[in-house]
SERO-4910 file (N, C-alpha, C, O; in steps of 0.05 Angstrom, whole numbers):
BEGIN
 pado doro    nc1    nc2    nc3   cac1   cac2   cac3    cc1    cc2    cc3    oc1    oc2    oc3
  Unk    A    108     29   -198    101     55   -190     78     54   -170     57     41   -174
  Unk    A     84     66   -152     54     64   -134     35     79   -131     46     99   -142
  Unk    A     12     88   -125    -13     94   -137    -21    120   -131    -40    133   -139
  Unk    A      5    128   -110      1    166   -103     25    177   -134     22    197   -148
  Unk    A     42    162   -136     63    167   -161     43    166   -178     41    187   -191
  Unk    A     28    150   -184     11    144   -212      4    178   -212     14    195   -226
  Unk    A    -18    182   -190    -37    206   -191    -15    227   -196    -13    242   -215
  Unk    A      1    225   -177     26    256   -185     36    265   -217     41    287   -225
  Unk    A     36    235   -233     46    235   -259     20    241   -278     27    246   -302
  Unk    A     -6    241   -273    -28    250   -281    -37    282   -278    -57    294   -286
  Unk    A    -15    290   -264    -31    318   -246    -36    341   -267    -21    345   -285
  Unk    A    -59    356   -260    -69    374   -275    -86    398   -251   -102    391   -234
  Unk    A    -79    420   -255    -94    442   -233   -124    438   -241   -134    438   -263
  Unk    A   -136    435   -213   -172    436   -217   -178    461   -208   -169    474   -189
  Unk    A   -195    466   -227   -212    502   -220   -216    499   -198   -227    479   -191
  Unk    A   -211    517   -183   -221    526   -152   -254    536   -151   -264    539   -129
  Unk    A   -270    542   -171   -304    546   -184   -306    516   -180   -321    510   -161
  Unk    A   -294    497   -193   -306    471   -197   -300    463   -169   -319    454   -155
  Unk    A   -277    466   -159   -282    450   -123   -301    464   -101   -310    453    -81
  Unk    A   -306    495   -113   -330    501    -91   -364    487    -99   -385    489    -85
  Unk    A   -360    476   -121   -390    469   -122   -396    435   -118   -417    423   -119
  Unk    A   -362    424   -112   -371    390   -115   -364    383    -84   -342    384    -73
  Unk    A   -389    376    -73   -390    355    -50   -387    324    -49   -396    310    -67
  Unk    A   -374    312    -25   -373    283    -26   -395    262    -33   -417    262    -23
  Unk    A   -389    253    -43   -419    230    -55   -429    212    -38   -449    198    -44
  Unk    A   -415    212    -12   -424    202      7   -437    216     28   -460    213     35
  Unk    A   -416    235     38   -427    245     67   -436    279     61   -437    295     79
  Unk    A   -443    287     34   -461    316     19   -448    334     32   -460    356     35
  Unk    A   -417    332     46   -402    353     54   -384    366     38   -377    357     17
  Unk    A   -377    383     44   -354    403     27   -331    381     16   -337    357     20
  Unk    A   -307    386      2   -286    375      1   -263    382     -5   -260    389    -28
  Unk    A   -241    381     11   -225    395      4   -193    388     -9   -183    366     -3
  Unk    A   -178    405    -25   -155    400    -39   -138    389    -20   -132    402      0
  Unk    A   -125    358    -26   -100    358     -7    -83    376    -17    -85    392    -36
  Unk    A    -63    369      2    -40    387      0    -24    387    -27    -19    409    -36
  Unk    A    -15    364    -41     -2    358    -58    -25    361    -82    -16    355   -104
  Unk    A    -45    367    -81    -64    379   -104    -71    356   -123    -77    357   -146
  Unk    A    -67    333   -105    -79    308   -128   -103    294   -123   -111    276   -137
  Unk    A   -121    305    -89   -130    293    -93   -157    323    -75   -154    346    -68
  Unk    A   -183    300    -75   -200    313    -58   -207    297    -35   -212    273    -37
  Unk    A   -209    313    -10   -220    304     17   -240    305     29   -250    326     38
  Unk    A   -249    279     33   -275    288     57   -267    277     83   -261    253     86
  Unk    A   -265    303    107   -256    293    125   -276    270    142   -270    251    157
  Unk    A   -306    282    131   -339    280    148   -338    245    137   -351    228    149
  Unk    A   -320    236    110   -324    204    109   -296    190    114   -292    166    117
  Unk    A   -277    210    114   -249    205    124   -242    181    102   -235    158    109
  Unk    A   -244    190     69   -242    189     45   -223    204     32   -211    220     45
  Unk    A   -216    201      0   -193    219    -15   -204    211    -44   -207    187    -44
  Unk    A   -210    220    -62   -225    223    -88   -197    230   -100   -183    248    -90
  Unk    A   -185    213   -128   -160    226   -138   -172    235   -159   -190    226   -172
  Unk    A   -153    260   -161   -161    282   -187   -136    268   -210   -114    261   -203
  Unk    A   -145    267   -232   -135    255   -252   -134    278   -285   -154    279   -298
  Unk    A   -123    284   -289   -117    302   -310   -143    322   -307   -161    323   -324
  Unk    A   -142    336   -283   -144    363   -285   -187    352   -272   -203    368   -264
  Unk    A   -191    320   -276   -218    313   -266   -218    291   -238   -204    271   -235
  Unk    A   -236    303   -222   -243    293   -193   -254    267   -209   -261    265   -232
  Unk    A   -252    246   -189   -264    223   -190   -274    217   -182   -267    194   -179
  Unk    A   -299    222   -170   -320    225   -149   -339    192   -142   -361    189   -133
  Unk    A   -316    170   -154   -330    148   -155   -323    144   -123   -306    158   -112
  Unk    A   -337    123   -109   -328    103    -94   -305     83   -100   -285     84    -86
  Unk    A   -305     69   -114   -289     51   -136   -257     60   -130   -239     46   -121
  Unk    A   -256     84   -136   -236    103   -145   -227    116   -118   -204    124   -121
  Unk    A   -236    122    -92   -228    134    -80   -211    114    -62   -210     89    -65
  Unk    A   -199    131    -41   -182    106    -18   -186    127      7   -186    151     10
  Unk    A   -189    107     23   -189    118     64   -158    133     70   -136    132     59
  Unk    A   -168    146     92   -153    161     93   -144    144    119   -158    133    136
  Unk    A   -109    145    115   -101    140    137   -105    156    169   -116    178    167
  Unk    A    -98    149    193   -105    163    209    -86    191    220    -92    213    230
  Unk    A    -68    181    215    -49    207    208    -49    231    189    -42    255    194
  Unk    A    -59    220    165    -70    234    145   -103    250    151   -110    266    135
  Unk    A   -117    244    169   -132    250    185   -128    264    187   -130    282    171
  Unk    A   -116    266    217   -114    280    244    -94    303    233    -93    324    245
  Unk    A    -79    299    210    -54    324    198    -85    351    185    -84    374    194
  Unk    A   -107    342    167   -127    351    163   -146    372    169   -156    391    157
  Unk    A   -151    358    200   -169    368    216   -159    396    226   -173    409    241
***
């Protein structure tokens, strides 16, 4: 199974209260829901934080780069 399938089979709705108050741990910018609602974005570190039963993962460790397509689809 590969590791966007993992997160999809984990998925849980995150409060929209809890995503207006959590910024990236890197670049202290906003972040926003992808599309498929599994993960969070910072475009400002061009990062993806996966949400995991319904909790952001706001590690480093845990997050993955954003391709450049996945970028530029973003912006």
């Amino acid at each position: 199974m590969t590791y966007k399938k993992q997160i999809k089979a984990h998925y849980q709705p995150l409060d929209t209260k809890v995503l207006e108050l959590l910024v990236c741990p890197i670049s202290k910018t906003a972040l926003i829901l992808s599309h498929d609602k599994t993960a969070l974005i910072s475009l400002a570190a061009r990062i993806a934080f996966p949400i995991r039963d319904g909790v952001p993962l706001l590690s480093i460790d845990e997050s993955y780069d954003l391709s450049d397509e996945e970028y530029n689809r973003l912006k």
